[in-house]
TORMAR-429731 format. One line per 3 residues: number of its first residue (from 0); their letters; for each residue x, y, z of N, C-alpha, C. Coordinates in steps of 0.001 Angstrom, whole numbers. Example, Ala and Ser with C-alpha at 12.3 -4.5 7.8 and 13.67 -1.06 7.14 Angstrom:
0> as> 13190/-5690/7800/12300/-4500/7800/13200/-3300/7800 ~ 12850/-2250/7080/13670/-1060/7140/12900/30/7870
//
This chain:
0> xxx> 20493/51361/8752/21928/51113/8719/22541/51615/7415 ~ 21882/51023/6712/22117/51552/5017/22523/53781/4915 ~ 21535/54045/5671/21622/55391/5861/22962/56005/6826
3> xxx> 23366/55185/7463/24619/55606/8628/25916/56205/7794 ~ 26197/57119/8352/27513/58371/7805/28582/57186/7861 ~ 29481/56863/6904/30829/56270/7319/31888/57097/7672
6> xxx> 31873/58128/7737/33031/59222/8743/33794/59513/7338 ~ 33747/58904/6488/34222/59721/5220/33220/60214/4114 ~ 34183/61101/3244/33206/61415/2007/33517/60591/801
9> xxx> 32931/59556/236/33158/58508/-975/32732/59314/-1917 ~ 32234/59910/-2522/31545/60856/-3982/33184/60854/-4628 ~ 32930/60087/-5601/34047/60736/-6553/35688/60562/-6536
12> xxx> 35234/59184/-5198/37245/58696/-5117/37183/57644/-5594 ~ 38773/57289/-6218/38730/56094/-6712/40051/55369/-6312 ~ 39966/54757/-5927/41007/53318/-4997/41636/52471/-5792
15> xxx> 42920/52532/-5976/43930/51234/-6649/44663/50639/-5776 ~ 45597/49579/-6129/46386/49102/-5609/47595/48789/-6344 ~ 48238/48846/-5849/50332/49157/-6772/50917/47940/-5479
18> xxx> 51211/47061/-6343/52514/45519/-5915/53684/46097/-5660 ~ 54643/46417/-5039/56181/46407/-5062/56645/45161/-4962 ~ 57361/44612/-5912/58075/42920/-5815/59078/43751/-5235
21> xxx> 59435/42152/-4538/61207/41923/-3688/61840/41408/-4611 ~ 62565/41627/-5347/63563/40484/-6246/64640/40117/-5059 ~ 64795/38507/-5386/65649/38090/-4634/66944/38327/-4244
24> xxx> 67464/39562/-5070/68488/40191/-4788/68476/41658/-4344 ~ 68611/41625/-2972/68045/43070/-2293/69143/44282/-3176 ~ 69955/44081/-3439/70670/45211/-4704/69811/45520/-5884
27> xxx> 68648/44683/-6023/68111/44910/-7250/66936/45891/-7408 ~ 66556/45697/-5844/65327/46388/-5136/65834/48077/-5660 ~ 64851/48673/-5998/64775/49996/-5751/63828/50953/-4846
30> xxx> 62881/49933/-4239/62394/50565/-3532/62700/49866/-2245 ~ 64435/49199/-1714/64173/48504/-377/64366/48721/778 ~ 64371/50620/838/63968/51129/1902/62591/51929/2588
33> xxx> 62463/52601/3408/61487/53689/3841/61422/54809/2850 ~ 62909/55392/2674/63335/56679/1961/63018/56389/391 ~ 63474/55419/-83/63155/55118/-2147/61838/54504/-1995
36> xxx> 61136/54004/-950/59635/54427/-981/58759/56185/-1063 ~ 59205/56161/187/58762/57322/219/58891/58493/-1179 ~ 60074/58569/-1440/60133/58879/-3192/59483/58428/-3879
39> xxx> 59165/57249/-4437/57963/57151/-4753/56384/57139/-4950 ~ 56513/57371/-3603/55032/58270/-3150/54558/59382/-3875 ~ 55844/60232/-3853/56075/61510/-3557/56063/61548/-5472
42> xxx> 56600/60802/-6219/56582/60945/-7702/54955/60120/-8167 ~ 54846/59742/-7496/53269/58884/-7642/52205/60479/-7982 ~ 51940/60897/-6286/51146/62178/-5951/51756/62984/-7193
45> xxx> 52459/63198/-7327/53514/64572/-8543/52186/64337/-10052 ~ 52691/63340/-10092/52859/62869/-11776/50676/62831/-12039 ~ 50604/62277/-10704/48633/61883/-11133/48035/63644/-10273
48> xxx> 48549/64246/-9432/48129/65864/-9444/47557/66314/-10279 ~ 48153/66541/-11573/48470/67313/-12238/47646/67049/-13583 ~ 46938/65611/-13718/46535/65234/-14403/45603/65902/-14725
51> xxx> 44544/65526/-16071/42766/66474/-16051/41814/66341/-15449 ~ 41662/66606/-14778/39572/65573/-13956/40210/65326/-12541 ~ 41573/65371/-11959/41689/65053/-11286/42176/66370/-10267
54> xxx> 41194/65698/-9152/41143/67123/-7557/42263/66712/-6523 ~ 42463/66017/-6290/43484/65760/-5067/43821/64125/-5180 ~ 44836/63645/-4597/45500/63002/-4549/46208/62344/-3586
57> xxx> 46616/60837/-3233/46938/60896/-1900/47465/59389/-1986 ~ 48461/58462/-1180/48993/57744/-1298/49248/56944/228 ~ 49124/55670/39/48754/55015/1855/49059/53787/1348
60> xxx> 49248/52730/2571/49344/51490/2363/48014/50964/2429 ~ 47774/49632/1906/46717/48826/1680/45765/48935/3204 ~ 46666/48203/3908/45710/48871/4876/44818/49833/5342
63> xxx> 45222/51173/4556/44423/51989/4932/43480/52681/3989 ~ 42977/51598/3104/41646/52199/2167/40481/51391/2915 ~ 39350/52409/3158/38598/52272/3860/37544/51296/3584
66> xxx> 36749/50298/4064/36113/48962/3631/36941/48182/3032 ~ 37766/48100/2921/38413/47401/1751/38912/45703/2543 ~ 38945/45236/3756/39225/44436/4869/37566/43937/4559
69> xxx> 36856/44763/4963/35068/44553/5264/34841/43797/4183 ~ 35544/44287/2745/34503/44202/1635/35274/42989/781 ~ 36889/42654/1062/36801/41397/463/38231/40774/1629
72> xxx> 37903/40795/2575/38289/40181/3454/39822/40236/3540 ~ 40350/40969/3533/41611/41421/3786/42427/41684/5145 ~ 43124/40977/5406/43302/41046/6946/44048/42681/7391
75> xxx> 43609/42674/8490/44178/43809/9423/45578/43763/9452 ~ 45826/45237/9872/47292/45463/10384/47087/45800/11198 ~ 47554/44851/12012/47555/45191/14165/48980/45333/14413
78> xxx> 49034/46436/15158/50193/46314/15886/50361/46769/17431 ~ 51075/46077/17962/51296/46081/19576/52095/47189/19997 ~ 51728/48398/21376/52819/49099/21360/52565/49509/22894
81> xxx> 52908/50288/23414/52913/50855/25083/52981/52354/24616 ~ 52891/53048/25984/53039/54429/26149/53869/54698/26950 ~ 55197/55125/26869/56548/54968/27344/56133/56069/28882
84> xxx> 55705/56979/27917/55833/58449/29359/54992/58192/30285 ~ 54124/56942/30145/53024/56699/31206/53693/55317/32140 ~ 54007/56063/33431/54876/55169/34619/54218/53700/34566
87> xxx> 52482/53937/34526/51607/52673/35500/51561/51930/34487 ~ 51725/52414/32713/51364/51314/31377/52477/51381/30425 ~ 53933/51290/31043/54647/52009/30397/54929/50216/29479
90> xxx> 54753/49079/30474/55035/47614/30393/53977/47230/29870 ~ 52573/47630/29806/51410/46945/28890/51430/47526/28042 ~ 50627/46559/27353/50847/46178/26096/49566/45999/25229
93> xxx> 49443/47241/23997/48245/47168/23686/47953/46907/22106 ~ 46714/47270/21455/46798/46892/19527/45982/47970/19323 ~ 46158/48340/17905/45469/49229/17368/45820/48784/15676
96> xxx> 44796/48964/14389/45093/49244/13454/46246/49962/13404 ~ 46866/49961/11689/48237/50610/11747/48013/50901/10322 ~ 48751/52221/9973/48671/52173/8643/49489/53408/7887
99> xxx> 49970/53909/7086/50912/55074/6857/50375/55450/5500 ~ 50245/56641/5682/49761/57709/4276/49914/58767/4069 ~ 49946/59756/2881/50589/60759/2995/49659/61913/3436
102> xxx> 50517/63232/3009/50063/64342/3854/48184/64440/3517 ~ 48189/64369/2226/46217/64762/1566/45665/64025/1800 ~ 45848/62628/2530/45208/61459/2736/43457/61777/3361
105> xxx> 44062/62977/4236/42867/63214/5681/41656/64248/4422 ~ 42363/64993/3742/41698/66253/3017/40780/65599/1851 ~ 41897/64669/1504/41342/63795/-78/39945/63467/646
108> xxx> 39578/62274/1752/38442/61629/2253/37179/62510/3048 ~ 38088/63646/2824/37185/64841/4108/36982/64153/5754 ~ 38279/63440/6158/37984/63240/6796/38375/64124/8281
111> xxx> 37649/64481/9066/37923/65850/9733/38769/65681/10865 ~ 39492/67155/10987/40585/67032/12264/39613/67357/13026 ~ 40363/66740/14423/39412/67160/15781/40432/67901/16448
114> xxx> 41940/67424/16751/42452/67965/17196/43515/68160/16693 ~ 44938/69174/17273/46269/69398/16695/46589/69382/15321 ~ 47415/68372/13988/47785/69008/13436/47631/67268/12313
117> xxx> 47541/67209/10982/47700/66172/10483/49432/66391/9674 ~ 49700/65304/8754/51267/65260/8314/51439/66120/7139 ~ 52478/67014/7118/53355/68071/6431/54141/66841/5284
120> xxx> 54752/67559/3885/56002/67042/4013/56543/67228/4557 ~ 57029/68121/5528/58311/67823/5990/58222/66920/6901 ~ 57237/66128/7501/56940/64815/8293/57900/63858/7468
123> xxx> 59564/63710/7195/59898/62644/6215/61005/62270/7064 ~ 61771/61276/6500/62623/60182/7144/63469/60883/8086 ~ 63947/62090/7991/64801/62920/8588/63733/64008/9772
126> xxx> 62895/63844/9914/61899/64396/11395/62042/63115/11968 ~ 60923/64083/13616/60953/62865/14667/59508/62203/14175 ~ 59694/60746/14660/58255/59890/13835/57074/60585/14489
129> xxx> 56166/61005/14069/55059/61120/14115/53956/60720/14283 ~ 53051/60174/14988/51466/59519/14022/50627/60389/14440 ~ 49034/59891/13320/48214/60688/14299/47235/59693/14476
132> xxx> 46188/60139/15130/45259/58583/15654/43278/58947/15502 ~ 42669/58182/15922/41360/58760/15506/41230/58623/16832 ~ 39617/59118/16985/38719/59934/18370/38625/58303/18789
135> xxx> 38614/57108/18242/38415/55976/19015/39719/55399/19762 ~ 40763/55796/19611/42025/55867/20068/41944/56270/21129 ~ 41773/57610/21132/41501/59197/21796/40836/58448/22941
138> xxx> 39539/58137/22612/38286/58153/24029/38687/56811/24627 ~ 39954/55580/24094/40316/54322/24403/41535/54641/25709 ~ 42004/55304/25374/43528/55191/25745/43403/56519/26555
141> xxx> 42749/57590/26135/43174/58773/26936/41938/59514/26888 ~ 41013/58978/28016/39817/59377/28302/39500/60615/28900 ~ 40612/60707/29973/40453/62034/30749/41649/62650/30199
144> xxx> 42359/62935/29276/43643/63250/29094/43626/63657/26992 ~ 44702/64906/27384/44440/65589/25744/45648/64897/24855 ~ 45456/63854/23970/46883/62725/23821/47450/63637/22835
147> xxx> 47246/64795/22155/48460/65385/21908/50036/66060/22647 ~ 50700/65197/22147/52105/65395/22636/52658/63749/22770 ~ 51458/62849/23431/51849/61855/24024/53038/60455/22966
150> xxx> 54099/59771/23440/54478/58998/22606/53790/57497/22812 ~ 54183/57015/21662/53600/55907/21347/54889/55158/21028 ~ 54922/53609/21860/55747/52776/21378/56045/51670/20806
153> xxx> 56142/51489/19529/55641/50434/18862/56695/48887/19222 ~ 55753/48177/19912/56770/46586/20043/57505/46122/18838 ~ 56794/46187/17913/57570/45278/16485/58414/46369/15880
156> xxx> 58705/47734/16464/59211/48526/15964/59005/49170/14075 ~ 57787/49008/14212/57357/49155/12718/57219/51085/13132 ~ 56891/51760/14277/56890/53303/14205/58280/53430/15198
159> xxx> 58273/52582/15972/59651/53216/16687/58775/54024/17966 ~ 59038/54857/18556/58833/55955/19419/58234/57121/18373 ~ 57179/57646/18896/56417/58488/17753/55479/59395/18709
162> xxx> 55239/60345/18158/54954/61336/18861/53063/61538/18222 ~ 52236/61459/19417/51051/61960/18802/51122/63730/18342 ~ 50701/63663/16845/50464/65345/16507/49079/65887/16513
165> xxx> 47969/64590/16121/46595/64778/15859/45898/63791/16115 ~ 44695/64393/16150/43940/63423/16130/42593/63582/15209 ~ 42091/62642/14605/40795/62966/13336/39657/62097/13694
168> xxx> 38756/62133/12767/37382/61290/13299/37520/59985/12753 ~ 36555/59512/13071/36574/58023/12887/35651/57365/11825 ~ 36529/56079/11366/35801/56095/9746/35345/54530/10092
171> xxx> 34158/54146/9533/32943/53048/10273/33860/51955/9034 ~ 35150/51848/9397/35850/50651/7731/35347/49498/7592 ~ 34931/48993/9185/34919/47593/9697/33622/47181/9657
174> xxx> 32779/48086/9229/31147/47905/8605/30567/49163/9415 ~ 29412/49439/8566/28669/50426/9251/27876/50250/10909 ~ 27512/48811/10588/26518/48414/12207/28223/48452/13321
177> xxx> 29514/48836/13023/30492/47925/13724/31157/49293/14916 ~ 31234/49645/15993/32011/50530/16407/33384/50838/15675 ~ 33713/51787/15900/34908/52308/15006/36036/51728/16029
180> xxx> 37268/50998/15558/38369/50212/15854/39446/51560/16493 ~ 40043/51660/17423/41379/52648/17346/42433/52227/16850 ~ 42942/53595/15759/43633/53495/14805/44817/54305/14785
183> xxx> 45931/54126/14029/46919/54578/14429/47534/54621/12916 ~ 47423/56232/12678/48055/56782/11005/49832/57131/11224 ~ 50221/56587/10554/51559/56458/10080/51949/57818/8984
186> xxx> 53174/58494/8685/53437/59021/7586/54144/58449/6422 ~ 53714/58068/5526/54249/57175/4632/55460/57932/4192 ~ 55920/59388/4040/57192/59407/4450/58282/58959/5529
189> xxx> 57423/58263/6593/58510/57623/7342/58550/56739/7379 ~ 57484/55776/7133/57496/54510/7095/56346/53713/6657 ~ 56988/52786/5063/56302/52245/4513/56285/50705/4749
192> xxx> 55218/49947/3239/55772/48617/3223/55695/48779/1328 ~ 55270/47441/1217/55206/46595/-176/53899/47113/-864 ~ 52505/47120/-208/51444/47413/-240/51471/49297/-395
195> xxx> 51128/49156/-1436/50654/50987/-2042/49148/50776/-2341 ~ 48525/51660/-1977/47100/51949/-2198/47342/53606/-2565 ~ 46722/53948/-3986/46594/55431/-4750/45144/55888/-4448
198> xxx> 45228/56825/-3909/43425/57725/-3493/43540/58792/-4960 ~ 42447/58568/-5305/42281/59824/-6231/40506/60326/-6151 ~ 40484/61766/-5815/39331/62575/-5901/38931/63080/-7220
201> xxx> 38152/62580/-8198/38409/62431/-9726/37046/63244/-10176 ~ 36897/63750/-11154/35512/64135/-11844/35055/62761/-12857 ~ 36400/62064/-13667/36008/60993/-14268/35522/59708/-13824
204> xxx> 35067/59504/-15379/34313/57527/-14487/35878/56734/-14212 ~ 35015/56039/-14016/36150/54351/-13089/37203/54322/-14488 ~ 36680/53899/-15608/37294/53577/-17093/38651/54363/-17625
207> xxx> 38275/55792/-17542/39024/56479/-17588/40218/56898/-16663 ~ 39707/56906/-15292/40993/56634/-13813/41823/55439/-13759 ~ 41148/54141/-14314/41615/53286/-14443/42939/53678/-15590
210> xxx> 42549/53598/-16743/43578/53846/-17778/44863/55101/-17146 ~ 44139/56040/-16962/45005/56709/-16129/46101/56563/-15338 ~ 46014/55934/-14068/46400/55217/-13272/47711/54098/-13690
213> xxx> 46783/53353/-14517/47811/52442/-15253/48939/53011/-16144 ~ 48683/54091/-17149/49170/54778/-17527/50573/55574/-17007 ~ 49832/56269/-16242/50950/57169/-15117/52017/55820/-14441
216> xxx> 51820/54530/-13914/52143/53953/-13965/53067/52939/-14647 ~ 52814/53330/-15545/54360/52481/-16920/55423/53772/-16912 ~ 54787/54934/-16917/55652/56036/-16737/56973/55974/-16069
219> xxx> 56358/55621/-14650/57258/55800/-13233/58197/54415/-13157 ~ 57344/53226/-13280/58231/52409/-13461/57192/51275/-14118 ~ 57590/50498/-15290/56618/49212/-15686/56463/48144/-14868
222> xxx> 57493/48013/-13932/57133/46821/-13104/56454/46436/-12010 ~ 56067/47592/-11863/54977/48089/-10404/53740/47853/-10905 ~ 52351/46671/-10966/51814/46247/-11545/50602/47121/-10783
225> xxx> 49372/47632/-11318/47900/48207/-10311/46804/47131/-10509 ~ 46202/47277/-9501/45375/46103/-9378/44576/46795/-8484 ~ 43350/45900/-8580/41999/46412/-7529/41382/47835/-7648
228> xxx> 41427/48703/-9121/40930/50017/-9239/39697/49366/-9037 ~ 39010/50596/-8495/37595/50363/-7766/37090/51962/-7156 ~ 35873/52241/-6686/35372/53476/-6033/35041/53082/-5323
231> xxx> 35266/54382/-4421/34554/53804/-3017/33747/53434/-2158 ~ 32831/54187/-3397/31386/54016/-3086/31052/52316/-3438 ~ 31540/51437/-4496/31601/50312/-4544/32371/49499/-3412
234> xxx> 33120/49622/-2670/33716/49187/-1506/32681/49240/-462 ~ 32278/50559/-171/31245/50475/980/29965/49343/552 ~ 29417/50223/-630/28343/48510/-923/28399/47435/-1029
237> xxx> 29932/46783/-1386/30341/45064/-816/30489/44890/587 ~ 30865/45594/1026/31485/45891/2628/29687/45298/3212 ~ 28508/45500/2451/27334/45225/3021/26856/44384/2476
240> xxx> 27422/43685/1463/27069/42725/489/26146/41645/1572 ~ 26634/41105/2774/26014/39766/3466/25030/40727/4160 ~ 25064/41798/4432/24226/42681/5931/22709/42720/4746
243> xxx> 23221/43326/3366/21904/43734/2659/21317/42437/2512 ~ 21876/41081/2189/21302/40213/1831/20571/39774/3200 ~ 21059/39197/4094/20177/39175/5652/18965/39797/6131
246> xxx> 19540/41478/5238/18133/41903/5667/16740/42055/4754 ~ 17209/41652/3456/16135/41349/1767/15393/40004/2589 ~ 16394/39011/2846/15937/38035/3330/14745/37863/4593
249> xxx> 15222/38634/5624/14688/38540/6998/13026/39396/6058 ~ 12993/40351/5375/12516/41372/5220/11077/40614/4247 ~ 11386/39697/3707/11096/38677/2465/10003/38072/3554
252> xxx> 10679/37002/4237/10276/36620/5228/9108/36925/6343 ~ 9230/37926/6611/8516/38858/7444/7604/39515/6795 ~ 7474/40138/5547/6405/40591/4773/5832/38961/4588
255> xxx> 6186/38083/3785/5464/36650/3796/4386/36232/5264 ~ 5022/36459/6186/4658/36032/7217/3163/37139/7602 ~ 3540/38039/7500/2529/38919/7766/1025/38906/6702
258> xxx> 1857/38485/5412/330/38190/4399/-242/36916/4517 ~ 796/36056/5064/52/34665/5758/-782/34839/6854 ~ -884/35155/7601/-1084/35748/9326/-2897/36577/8597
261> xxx> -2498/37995/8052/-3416/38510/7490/-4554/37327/6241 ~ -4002/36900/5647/-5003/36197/4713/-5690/35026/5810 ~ -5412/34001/6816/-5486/33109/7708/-7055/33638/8354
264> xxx> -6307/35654/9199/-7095/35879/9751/-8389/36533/8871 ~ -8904/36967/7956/-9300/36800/7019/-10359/36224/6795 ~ -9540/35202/6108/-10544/34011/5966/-11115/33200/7216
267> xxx> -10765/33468/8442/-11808/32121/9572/-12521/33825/9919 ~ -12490/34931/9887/-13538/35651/10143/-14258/36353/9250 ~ -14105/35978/8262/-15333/36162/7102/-16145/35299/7029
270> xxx> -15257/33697/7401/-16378/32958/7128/-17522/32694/8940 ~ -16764/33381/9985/-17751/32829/10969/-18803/34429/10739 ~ -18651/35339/9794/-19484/36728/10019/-20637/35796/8910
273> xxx> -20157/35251/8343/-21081/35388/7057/-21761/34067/7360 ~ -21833/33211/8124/-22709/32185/8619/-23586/32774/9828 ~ -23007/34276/10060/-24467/35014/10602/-25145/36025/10171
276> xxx> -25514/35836/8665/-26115/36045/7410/-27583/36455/8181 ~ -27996/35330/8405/-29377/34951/8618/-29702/35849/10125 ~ -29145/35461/10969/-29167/36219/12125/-29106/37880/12129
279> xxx> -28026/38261/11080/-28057/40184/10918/-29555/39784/10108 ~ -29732/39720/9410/-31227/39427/8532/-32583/39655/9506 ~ -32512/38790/10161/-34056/38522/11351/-33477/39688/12077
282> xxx> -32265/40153/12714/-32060/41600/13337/-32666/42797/12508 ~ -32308/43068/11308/-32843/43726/10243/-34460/44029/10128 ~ -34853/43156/10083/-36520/42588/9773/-37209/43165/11667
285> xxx> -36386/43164/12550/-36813/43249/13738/-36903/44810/14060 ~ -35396/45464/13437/-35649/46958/13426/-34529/47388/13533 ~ -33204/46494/13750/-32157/46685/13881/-31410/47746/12762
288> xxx> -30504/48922/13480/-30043/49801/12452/-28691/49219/11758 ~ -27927/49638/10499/-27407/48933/9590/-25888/49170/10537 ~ -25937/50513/11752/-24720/50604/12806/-24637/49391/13371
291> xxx> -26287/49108/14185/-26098/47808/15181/-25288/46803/14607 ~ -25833/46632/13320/-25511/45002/12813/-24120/45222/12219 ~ -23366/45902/11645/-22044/46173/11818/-21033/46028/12868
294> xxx> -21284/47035/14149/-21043/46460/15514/-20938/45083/15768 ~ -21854/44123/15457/-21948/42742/16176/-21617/41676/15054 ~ -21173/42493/13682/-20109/41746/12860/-18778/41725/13186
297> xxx> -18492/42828/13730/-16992/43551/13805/-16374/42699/15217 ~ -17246/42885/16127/-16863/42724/17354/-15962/41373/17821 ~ -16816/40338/17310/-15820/38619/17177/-14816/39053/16736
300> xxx> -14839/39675/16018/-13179/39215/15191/-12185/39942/15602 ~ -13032/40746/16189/-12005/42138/16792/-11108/41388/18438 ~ -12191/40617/18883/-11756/39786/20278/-10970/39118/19774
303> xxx> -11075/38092/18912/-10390/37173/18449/-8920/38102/18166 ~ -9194/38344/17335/-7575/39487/17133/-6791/39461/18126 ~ -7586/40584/19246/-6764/40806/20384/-6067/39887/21328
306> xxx> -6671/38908/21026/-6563/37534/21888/-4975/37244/21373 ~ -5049/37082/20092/-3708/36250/19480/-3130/37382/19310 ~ -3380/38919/19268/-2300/39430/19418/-1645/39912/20565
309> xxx> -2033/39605/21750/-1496/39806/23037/-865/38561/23721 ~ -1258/37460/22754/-584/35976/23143/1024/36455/22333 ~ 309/36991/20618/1788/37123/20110/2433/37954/20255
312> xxx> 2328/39033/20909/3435/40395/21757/4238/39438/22896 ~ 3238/38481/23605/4094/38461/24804/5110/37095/24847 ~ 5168/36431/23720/6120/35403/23050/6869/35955/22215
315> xxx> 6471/37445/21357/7826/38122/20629/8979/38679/21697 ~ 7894/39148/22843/9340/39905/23804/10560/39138/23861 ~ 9891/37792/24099/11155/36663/24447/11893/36278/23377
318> xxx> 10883/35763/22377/11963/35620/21080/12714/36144/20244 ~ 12467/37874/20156/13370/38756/19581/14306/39076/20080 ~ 14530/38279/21203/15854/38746/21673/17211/38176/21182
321> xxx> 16342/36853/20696/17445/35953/20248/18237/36467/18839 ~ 17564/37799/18363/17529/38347/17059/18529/39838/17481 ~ 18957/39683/18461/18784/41136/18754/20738/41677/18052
324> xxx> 21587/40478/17838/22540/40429/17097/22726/41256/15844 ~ 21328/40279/15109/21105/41151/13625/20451/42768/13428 ~ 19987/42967/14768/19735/44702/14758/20645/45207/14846
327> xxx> 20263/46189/14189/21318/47565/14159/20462/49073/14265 ~ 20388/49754/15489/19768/50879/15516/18536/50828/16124 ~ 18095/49477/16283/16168/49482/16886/16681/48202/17636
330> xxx> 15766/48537/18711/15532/47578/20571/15032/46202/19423 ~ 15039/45227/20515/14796/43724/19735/13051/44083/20677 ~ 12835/44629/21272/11357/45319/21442/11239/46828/20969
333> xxx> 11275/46905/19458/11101/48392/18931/9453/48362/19121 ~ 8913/49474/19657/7713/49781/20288/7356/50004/18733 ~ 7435/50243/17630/6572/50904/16289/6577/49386/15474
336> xxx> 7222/48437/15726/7131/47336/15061/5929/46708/16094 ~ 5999/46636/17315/5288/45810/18124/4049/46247/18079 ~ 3757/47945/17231/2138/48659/17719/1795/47980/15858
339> xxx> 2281/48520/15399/2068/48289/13706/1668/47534/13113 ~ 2341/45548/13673/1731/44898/13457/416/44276/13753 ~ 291/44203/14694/-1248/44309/15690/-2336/45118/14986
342> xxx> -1917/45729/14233/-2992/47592/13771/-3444/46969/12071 ~ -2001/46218/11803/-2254/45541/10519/-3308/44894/10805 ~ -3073/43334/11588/-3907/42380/11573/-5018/42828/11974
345> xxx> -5869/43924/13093/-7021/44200/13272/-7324/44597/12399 ~ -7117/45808/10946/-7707/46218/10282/-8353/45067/9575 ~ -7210/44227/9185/-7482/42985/8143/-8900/42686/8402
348> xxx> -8599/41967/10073/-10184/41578/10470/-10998/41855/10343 ~ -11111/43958/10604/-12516/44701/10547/-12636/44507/9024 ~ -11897/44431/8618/-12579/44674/6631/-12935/42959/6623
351> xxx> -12403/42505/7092/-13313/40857/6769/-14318/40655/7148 ~ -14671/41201/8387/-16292/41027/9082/-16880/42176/8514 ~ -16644/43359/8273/-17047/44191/7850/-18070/43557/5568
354> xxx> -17521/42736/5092/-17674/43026/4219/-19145/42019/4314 ~ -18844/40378/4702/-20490/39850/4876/-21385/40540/5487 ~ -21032/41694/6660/-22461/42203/7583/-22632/43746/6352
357> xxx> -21446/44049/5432/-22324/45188/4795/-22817/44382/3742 ~ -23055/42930/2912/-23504/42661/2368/-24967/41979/2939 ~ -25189/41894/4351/-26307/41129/4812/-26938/42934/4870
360> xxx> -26626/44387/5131/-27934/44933/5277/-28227/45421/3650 ~ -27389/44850/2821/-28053/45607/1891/-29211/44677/831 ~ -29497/43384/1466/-30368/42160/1333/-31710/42561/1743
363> xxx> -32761/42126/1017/-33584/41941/2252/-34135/40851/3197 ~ -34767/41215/4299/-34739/40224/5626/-35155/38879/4685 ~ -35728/38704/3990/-36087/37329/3389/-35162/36898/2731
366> xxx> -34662/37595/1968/-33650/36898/1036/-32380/36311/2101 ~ -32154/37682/3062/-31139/36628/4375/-31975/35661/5271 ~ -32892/35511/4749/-33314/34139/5651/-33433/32858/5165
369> xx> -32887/32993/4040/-32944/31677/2545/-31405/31620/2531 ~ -30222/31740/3560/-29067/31291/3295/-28972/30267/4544
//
């Protein structure tokens, strides 16, 4: 799981967050539309471009930095909408993530077009609304059907009537083990909120973007406070913070269990080989070769083995199922766990019987007949 692609590229971005207060007097607001947002976007991207160390640039609402919900519990933006041009669903009523960002948003993350076209400036308050959506949208809503062109109608009127332009791949936000959610990208030239999230593709450490950031920030305006600088690569690894611990744990557990199991079996077949000391001995003395008496050390323990491990295959089938939640990627009967362990515990055995019958031929018959 740890190894699974998140549909973006994290190397080298770094994630803030910018407050817009409401002062209680909407005259006071300067940002208390779509449009003196969107300007600010637009002087945000300008001003941190241009900076040193820094590759691209890109500007979105909170909602749409990726893990960032996963990794410290931040609620979703759902929103309800229909598909007007479609006669049979024109009255249902459906949800998807929601979220608005600007044009480099898709380029900054590498995250790839599949189809049509992602947002221009000129995607701004004065075009027709726009969105574009990911392939889980795509394969949700319009399975047999190419959803570029199609409109989208938002109930709470947060997009209005909006026209699909694109569509891109899908980014694993909601955890890596989690199917990808259908999502629905906004142009933050047309429509924002309160919540600013700054993408930056940086050569520098965190320390330095940070200051940066903040910096460029007193610039534009002092009262716009940043909070939550972070990388993304640190987002994705909280985002797993409980999954890694579950599985250290389960993993802890299960190695324990297996050196218990192994030492157990072990010890009751070393000690029933080596109370037939005396017996390989008088075999020995009779003419027996040092193969035979190996063979008829090995063999008990080897039954015994098989015994409890075909009792314990056919009580794991049933009980791993109850486990089968916490997998991710392997059957709750993965055939290489079910051969592996079995292969463990027999070896264990043969080296346990194995070690009293190679110490009884290298005795002689008298001396094994004095134990």
């Amino acid at each position: 799981m740890l190894g699974e692609r998140p549909g973006i590229d994290p190397r080298g971005v770094t994630v803030a967050q910018i407050w817009i207060p409401r002062p209680n007097n909407p005259d006071a607001n300067p940002y208390l539309n779509p449009p003196q947002r969107a300007r600010l976007a637009r002087e945000i991207v300008h001003r941190l471009e241009t900076a040193p160390g820094v590759q691209s640039v890109a500007v979105g609402l909170s909602t749409n930095v990726p893990f960032l919900s996963n990794a410290r519990l931040v609620g979703r933006n759902l929103i309800a909408f229909s598909f007007p041009d479609n006669a049979t669903s024109a009255q249902e009523e459906y949800t998807a993530d929601y979220g608005a960002v600007s044009p480099n948003y898709f380029d900054l993350l590498k995250l790839p077009l599949k189809k049509g076209r992602v947002f221009t400036d000129h995607d701004d308050d004065k075009a027709p609304n726009v969105v574009v959506v990911n392939e889980a949208f795509a394969r949700k809503f319009f399975p047999q059907q190419n959803p570029i062109g199609q409109r989208v109608r938002d109930k709470d009127r947060t997009i209005t009537d909006s026209e699909i332009i694109g569509v891109v791949g899908d980014v694993l936000d909601h955890g890596l083990d989690q199917a990808p959610e259908p999502r629905l990208y906004g142009s933050i030239l047309q429509r924002s909120r309160q919540l600013f999230a700054v993408f930056l593709r940086t050569s520098a450490n965190l320390t330095t973007t940070r200051q940066l950031l903040t910096r460029t920030m007193e610039q534009i305006d002092p009262e716009l406070p940043v909070y939550g600088v972070t990388t993304m690569d640190e987002l994705i690894s909280s985002s797993m913070a409980r999954r890694r611990l579950a599985l250290f744990l389960m993993s802890t557990f299960a190695a324990l269990a297996l050196f218990l199991a192994s030492l157990g079996i072990y010890g009751v077949t070393a000690f029933l080989a080596k109370q037939r000391v005396q017996e390989f001995g008088i075999r020995m003395a009779l003419g027996a070769q040092i193969r035979d008496i190996l063979v008829l050390a090995v063999r008990p323990g080897l039954v015994l083995v098989s015994i409890g491990a075909a009792a314990g295959l056919v009580g794991s089938m049933f009980v791993t199922r109850l486990m089968s939640s916490l997998l991710f990627a392997v059957s709750s009967t993965d055939l290489f766990t079910f051969v592996t362990v079995p292969l463990v515990l027999a070896v264990v055995a043969v080296i346990a019987c194995l070690i009293p019958a190679r110490y009884a031929t290298r005795i002689s018959p008298a001396e094994a007949l004095r134990h």
